[in-house]
KOLNU-79911 format. One line per 3 residues: number of its first residue (from 1); their letters; for each residue x, y, z of N, C-alpha, C. Coordinates in steps of 0.2 Angstrom, whole numbers, plus 5000, padded with zeros to 4 digits. Example, Ala and Ser with C-alpha at 12.3 -4.5 7.8 and 13.67 -1.06 7.14 Angstrom:
1	as	5066:4972:5039:5062:4978:5039:5066:4984:5039; 5064:4989:5035:5068:4995:5036:5064:5000:5039
//
This chain:
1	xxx	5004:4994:5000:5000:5000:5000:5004:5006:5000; 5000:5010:4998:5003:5019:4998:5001:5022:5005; 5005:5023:5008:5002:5025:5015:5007:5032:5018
4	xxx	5001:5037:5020:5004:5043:5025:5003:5043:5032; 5009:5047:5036:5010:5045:5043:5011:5052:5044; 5005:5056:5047:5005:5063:5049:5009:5062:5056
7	xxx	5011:5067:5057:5018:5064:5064:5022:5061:5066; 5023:5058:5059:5030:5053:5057:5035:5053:5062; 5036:5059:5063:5043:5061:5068:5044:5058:5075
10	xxx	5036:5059:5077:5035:5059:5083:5039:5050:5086; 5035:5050:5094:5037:5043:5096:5034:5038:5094; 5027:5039:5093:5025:5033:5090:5028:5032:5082
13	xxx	5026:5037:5080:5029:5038:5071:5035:5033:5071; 5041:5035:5073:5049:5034:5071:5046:5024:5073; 5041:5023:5080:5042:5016:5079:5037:5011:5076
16	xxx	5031:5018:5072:5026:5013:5068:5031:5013:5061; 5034:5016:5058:5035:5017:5050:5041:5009:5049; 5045:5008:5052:5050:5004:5050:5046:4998:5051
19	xxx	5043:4996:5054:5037:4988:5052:5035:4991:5045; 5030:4994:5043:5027:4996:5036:5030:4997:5032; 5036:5002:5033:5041:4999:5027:5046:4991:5025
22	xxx	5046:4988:5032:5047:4980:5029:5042:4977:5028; 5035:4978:5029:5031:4976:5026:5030:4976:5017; 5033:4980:5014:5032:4983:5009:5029:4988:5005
25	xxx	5027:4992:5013:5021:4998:5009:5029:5004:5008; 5025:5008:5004:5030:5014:5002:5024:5020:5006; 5030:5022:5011:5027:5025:5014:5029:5035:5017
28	xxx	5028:5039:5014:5026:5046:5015:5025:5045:5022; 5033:5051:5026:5031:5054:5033:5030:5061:5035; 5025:5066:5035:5025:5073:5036:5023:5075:5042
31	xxx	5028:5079:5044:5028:5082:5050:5033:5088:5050; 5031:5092:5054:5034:5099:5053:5041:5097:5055; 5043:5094:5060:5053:5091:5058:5053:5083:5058
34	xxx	5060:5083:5054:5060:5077:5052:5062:5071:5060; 5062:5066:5058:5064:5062:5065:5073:5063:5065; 5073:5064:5073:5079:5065:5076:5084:5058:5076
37	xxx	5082:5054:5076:5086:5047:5075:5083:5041:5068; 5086:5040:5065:5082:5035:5060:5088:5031:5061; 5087:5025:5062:5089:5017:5064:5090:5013:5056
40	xxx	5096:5008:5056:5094:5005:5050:5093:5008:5044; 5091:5005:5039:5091:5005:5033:5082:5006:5032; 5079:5011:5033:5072:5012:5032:5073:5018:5026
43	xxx	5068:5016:5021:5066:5019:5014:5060:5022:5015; 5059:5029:5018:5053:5031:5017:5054:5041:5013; 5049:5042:5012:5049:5050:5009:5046:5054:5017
46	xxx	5052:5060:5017:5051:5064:5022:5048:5071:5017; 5042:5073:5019:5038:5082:5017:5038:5084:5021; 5040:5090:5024:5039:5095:5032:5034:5097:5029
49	xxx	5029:5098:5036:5024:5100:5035:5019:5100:5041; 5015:5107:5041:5010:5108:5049:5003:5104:5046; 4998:5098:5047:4992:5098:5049:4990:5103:5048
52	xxx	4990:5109:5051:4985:5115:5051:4986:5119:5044; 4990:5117:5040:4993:5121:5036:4989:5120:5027; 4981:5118:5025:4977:5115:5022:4980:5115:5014
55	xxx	4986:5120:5012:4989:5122:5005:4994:5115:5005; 4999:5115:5011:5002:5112:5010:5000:5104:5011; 4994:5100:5015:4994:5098:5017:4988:5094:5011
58	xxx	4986:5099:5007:4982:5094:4999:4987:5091:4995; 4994:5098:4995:4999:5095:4990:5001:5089:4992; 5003:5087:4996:5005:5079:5000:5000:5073:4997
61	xxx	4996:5076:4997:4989:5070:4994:4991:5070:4987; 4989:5076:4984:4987:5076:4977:4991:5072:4973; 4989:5069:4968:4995:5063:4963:4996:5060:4966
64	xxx	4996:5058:4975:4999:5051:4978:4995:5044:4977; 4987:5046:4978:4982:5039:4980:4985:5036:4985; 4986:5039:4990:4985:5033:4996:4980:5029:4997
67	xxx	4983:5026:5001:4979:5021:5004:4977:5019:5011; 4981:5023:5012:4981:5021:5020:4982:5028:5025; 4979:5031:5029:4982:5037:5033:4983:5036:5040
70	xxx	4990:5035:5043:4988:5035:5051:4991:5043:5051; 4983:5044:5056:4986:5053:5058:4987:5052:5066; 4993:5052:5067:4998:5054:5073:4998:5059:5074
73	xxx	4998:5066:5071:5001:5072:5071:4995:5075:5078; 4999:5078:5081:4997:5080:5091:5000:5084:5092; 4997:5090:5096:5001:5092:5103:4999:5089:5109
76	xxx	5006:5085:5112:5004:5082:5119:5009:5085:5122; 5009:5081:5130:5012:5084:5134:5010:5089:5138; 5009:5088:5147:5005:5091:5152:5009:5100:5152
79	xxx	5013:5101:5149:5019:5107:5148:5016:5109:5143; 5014:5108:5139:5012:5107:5131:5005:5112:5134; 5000:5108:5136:4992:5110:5140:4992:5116:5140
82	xxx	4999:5118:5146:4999:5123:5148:5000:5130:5146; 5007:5128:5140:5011:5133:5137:5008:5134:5130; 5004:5131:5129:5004:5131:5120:4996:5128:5119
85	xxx	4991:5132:5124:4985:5129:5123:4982:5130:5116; 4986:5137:5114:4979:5136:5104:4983:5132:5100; 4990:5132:5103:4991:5126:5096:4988:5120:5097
88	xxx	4987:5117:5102:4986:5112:5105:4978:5111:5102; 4974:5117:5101:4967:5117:5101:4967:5117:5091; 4974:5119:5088:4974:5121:5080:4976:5114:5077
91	xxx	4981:5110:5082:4984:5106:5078:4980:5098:5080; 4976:5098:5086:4972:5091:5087:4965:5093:5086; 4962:5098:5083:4956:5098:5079:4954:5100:5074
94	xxx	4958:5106:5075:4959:5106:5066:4962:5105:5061; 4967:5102:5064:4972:5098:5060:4969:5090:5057; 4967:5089:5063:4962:5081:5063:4956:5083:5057
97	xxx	4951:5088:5057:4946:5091:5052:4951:5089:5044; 4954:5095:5047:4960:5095:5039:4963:5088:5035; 4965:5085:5040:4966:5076:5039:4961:5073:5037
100	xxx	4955:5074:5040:4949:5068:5038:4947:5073:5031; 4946:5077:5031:4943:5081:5025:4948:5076:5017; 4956:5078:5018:4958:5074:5011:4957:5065:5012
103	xxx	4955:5062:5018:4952:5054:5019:4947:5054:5012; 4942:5060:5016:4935:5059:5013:4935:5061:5005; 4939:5066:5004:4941:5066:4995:4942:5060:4994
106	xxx	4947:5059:4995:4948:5053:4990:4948:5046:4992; 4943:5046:4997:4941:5039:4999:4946:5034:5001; 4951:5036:5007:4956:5034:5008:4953:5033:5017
109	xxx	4958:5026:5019:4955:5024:5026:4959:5030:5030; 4957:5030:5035:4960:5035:5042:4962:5031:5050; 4968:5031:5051:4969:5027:5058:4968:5033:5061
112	xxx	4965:5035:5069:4967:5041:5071:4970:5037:5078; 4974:5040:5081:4976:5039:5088:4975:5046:5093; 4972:5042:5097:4968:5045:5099:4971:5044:5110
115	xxx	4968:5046:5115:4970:5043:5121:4966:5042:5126; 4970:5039:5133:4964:5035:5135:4964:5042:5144; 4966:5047:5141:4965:5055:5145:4958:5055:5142
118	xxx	4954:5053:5139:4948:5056:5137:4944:5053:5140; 4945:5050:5145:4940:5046:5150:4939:5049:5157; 4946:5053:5157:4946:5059:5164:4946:5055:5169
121	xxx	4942:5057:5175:4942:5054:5180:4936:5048:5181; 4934:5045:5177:4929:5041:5179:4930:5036:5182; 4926:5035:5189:4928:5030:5194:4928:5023:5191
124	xxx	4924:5022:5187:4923:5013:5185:4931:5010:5183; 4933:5008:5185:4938:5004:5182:4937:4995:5181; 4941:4992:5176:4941:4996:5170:4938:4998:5166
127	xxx	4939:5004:5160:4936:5007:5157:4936:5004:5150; 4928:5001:5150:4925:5001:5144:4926:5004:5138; 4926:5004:5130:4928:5009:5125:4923:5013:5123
130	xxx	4917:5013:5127:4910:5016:5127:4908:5020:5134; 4911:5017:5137:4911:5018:5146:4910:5029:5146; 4907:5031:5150:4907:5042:5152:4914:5041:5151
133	xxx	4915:5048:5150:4917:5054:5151:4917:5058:5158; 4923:5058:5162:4918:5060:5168:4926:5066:5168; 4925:5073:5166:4932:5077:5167:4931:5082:5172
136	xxx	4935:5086:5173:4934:5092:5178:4932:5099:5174; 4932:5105:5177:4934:5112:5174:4937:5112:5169; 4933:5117:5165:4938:5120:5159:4944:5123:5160
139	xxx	4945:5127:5167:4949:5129:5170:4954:5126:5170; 4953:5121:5172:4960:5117:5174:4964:5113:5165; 4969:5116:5164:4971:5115:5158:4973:5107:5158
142	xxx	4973:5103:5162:4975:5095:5162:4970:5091:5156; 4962:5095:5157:4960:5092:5153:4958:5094:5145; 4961:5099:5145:4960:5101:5136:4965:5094:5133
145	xxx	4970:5094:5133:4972:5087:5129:4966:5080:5127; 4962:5079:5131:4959:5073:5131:4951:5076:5127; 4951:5084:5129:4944:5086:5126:4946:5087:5118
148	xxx	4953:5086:5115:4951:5089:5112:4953:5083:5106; 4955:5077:5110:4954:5069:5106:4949:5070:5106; 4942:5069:5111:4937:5068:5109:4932:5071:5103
151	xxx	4935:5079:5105:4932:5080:5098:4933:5078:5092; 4938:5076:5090:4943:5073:5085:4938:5067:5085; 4938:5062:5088:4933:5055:5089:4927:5058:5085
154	xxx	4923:5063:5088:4916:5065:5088:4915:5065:5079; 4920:5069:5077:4922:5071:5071:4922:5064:5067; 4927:5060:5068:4926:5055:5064:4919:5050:5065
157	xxx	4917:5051:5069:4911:5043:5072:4905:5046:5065; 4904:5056:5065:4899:5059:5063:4901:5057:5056; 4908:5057:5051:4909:5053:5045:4906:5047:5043
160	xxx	4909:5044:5050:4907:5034:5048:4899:5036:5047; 4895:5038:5051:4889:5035:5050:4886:5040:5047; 4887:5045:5044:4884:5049:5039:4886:5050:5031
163	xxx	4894:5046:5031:4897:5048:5025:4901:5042:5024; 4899:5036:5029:4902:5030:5027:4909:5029:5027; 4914:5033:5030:4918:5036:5032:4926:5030:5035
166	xxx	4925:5027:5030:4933:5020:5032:4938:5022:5038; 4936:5024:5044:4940:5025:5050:4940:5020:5056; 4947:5021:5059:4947:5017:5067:4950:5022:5070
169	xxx	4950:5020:5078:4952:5023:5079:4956:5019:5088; 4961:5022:5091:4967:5016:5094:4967:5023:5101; 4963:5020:5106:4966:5023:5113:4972:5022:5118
172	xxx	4978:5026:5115:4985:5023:5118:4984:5026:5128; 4986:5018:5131:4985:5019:5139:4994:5020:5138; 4997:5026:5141:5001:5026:5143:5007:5023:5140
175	xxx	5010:5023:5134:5015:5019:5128:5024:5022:5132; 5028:5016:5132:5033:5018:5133:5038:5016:5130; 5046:5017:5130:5049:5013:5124:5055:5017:5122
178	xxx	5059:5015:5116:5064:5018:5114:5060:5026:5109; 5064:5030:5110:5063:5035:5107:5057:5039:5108; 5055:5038:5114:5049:5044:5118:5053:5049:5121
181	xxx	5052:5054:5120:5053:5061:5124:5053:5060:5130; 5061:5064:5130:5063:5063:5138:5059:5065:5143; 5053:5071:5143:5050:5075:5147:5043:5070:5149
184	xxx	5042:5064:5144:5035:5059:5147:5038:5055:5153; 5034:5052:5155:5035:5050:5162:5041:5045:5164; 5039:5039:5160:5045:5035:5159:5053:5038:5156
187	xxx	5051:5040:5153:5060:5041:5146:5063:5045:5153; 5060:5050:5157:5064:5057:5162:5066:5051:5169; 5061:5046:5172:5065:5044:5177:5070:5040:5172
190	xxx	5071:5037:5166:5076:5033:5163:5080:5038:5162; 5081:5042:5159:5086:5050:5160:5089:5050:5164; 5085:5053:5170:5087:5055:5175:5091:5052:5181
193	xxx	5090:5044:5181:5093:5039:5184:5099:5036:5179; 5100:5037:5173:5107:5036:5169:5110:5041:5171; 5108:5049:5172:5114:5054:5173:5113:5054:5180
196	xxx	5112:5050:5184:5115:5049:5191:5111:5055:5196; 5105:5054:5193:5102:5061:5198:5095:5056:5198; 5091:5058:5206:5086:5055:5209:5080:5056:5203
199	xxx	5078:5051:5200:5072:5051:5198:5066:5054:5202; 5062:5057:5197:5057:5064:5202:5051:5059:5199; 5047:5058:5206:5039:5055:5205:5034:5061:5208
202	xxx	5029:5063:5207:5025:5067:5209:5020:5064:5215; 5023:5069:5221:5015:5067:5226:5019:5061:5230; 5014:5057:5231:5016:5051:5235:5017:5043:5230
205	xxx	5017:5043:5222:5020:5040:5220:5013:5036:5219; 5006:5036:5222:5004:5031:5222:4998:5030:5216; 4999:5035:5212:4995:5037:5205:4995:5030:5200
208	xxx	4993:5025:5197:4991:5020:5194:4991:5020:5186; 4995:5016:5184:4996:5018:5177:4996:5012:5171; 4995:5009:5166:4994:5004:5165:5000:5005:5158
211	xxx	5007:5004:5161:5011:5005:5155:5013:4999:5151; 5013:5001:5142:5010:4996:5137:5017:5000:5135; 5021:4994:5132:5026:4996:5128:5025:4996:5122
214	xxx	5029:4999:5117:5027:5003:5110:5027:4996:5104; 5031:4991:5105:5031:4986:5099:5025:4983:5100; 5022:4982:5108:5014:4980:5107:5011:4986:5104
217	xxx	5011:4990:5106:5004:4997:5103:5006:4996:5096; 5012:4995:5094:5012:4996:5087:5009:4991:5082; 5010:4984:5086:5005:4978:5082:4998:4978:5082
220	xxx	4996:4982:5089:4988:4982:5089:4987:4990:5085; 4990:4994:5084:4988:4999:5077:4988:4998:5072; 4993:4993:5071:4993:4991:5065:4986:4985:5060
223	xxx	4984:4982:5066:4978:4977:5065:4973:4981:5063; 4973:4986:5069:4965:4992:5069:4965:4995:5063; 4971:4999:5059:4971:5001:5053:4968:4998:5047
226	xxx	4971:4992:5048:4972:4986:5042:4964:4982:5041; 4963:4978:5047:4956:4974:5047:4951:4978:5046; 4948:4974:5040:4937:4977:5037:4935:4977:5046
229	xxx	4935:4972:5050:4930:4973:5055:4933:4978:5060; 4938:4981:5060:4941:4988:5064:4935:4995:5061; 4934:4993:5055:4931:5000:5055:4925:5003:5056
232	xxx	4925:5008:5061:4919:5012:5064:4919:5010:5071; 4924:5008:5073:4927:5004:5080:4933:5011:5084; 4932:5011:5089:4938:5012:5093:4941:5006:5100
235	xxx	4946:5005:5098:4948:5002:5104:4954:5006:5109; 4953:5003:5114:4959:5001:5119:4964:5000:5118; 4971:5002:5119:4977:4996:5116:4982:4999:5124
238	xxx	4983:4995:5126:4986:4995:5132:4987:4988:5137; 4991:4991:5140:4991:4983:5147:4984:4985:5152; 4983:4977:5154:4978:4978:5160:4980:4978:5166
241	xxx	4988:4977:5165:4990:4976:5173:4992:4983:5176; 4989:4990:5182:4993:4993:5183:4998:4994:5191; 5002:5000:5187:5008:4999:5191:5008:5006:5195
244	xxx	5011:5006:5200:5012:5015:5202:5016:5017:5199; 5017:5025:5196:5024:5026:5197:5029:5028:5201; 5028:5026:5207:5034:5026:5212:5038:5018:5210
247	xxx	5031:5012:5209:5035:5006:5209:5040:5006:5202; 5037:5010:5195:5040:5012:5191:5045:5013:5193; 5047:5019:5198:5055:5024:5196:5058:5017:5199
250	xxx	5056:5014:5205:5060:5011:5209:5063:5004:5204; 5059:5001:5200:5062:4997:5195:5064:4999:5188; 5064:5005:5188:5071:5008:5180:5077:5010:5185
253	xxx	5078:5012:5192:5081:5013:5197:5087:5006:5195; 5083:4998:5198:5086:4992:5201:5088:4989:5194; 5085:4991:5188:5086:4988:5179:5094:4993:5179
256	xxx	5096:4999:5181:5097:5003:5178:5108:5001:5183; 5106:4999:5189:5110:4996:5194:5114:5002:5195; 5110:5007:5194:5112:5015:5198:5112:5017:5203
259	xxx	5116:5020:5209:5114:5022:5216:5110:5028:5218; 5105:5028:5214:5099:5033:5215:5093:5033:5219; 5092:5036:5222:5085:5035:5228:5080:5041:5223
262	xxx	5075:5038:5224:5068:5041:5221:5065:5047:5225; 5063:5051:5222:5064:5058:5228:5056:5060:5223; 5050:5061:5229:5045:5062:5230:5044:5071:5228
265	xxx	5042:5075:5223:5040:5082:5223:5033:5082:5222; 5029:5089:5223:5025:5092:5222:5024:5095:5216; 5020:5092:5211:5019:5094:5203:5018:5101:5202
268	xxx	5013:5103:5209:5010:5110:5208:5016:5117:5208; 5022:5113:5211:5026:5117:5211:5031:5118:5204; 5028:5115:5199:5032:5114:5193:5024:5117:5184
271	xxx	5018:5113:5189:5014:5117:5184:5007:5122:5188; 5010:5123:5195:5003:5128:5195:4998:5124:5199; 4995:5129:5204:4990:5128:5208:4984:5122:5205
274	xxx	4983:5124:5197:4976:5121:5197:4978:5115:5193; 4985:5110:5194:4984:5102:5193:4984:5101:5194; 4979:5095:5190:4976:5090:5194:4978:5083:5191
277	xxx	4980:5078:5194:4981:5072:5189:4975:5067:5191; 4977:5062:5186:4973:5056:5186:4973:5050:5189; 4970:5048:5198:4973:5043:5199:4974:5036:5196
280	xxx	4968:5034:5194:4971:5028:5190:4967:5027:5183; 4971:5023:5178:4970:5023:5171:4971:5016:5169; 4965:5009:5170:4966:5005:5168:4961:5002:5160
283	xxx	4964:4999:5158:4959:4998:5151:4956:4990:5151; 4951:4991:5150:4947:4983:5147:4950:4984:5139; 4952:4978:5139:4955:4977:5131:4951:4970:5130
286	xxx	4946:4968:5129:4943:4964:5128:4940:4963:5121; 4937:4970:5117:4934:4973:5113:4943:4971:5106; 4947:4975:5110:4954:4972:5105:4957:4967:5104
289	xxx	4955:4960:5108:4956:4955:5112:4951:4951:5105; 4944:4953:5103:4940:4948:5101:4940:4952:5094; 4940:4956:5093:4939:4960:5085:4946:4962:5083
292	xxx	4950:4960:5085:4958:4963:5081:4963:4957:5082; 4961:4952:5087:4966:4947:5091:4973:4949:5093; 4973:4955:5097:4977:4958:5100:4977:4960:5107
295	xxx	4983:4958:5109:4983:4958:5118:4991:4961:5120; 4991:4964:5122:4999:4968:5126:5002:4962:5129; 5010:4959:5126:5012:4954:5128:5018:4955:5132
298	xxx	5022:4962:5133:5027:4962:5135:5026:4963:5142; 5031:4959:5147:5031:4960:5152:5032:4967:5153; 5032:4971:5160:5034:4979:5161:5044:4979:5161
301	xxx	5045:4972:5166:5050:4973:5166:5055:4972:5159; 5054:4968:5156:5058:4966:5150:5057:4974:5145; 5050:4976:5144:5049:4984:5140:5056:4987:5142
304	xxx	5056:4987:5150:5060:4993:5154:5065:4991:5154; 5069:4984:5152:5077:4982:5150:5077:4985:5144; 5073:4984:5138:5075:4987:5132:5075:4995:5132
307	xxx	5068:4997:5136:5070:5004:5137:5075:5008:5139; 5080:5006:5143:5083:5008:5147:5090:5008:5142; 5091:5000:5142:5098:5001:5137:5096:5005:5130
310	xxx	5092:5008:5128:5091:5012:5122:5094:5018:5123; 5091:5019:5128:5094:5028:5132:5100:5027:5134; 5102:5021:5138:5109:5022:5138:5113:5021:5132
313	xxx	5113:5020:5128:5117:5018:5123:5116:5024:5116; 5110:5029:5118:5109:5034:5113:5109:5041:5119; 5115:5043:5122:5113:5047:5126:5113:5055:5122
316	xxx	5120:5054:5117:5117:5060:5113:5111:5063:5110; 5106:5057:5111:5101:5058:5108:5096:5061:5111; 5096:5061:5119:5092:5064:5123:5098:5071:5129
319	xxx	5104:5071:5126:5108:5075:5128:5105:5083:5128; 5104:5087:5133:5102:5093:5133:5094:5096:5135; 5091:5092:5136:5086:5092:5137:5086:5092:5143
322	xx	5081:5096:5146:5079:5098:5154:5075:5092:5157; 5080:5088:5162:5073:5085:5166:5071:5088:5173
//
């Protein structure tokens, strides 16, 4: 297949594209920069380019006939919320419109990735891929990211059932891995505990988190793209088992065989009186489990051996960045 990958650069991007290209699709990556590490011998076309950018962003389509679009392209990151709220609001809904608009030209399927922040605080655990919405104030910037996936969802669901609309869409619970940004939660304590300085966990560590390493999120994207019966579907793609992130730090800590002690801060001293986090984020993956035949198979610890020797052995790669 002819296939484009809006946020090619990003983390998921740099570790969706290398499967696809050994698969044999020829595969188009646009993103306003290009990827800071490419690995191996991977054959794809790099176009810089913004989602919100609609001139630039038809010539990408035009003459190609895809056949396939995962749009990856996002503002994330809790830093991101705060400091860069209208991009955050141009490039995860407008840019999502602008995507799905050249799907619908030219009859072309759409993966979206989408997250499992859009479920907020709802006490039910696990969460169903149907299950409320339960969020807080608009106030509080924590939850524009997740409001503005949903929107993105809403947009596409109103496609499928009004314009027959060839889309899926994949709820990433917390993905971890080679080549995530040092400032997400995993990659900064694996940072932070390779340059010999106490890995920082927020509050009293005991927040719940169900982390899903990136080679499984990348099989189960890949099926939801692919498979006739993914479409008009969203699933879950995540582990069910969760972890704190204090027992987190303490085992990239004991993987990492550094003499660092984990040191407990207050987020709100880093983002402001009105953060608020999420205490627990577990997923029913049953829905992905029976309609994609995919299931999260990496242990945490083994994820967190290959994560960890990544970073140490590409430190230039994450050199200069503030943790």
């Amino acid at each position: 297949m002819r296939i484009l990958v809006t946020g090619g650069s990003g983390f998921v991007g740099q570790n969706l594209i290398p499967p696809l290209v050994q698969r044999g699709h020829d595969v188009v990556c646009f993103d306003a920069q290009p990827a800071k590490v490419t690995e191996g011998n991977v054959d794809y076309e790099f176009v810089p380019g913004n989602v919100t950018d609609t001139e630039t962003l038809s010539k990408v389509f035009k003459g190609r006939q895809f056949d396939l679009v995962y749009h990856l392209a996002a503002i994330v990151g809790i830093r991101n919320y705060i400091e860069r709220p209208f991009d955050l609001i141009d490039v995860n809904i407008l840019g999502t419109r602008n995507v799905m608009h050249e799907c619908l030209a030219g009859g072309i399927r759409m993966l979206f990735s989408s997250t499992s922040e859009l479920f907020g605080k709802n006490p039910r655990i696990p969460w169903d891929e149907d299950d409320d919405r339960v969020v807080g104030t608009t106030k509080v910037e924590r939850w524009a990211y997740g409001n503005t996936k949903a929107i993105g969802e809403h947009m596409l669901f109103a496609a499928f059932k009004h314009r027959q609309f060839p889309m899926s869409i994949v709820r990433y619970f917390n993905l971890y891995g080679p080549k995530q940004h040092p400032t997400n939660v995993a990659p900064r304590l694996v940072c932070r505990t390779l340059s010999d300085q106490s890995p920082l966990v927020y509050d009293d560590g005991k927040m719940e988190r169900c982390f899903t390493f990136m080679d499984d999120a990348i099989e189960g994207t890949i099926l939801a793209a692919e498979r006739p019966e993914a479409i008009g579907e969203a699933f879950n793609i995540g582990r069910e088992t969760p972890t704190t992130i204090g027992e987190l730090a303490e085992r990239i800590v004991k993987i990492s065989g550094r003499k660092v002690k984990v040191e407990y801060i207050d987020p709100r001293a880093e983002f402001g009186k009105s953060y608020e986090d999420i205490t627990v984020r577990t997923p029913s993956v049953g829905k992905a489990e029976r309609v994609l035949g995919w299931k999260a198979t990496t242990e945490l610890n083994d994820g967190l051996k290959q994560t960890v020797g990544w970073y140490d052995r590409n430190r230039a790669w994450w050199k200069g960045f503030a943790l």
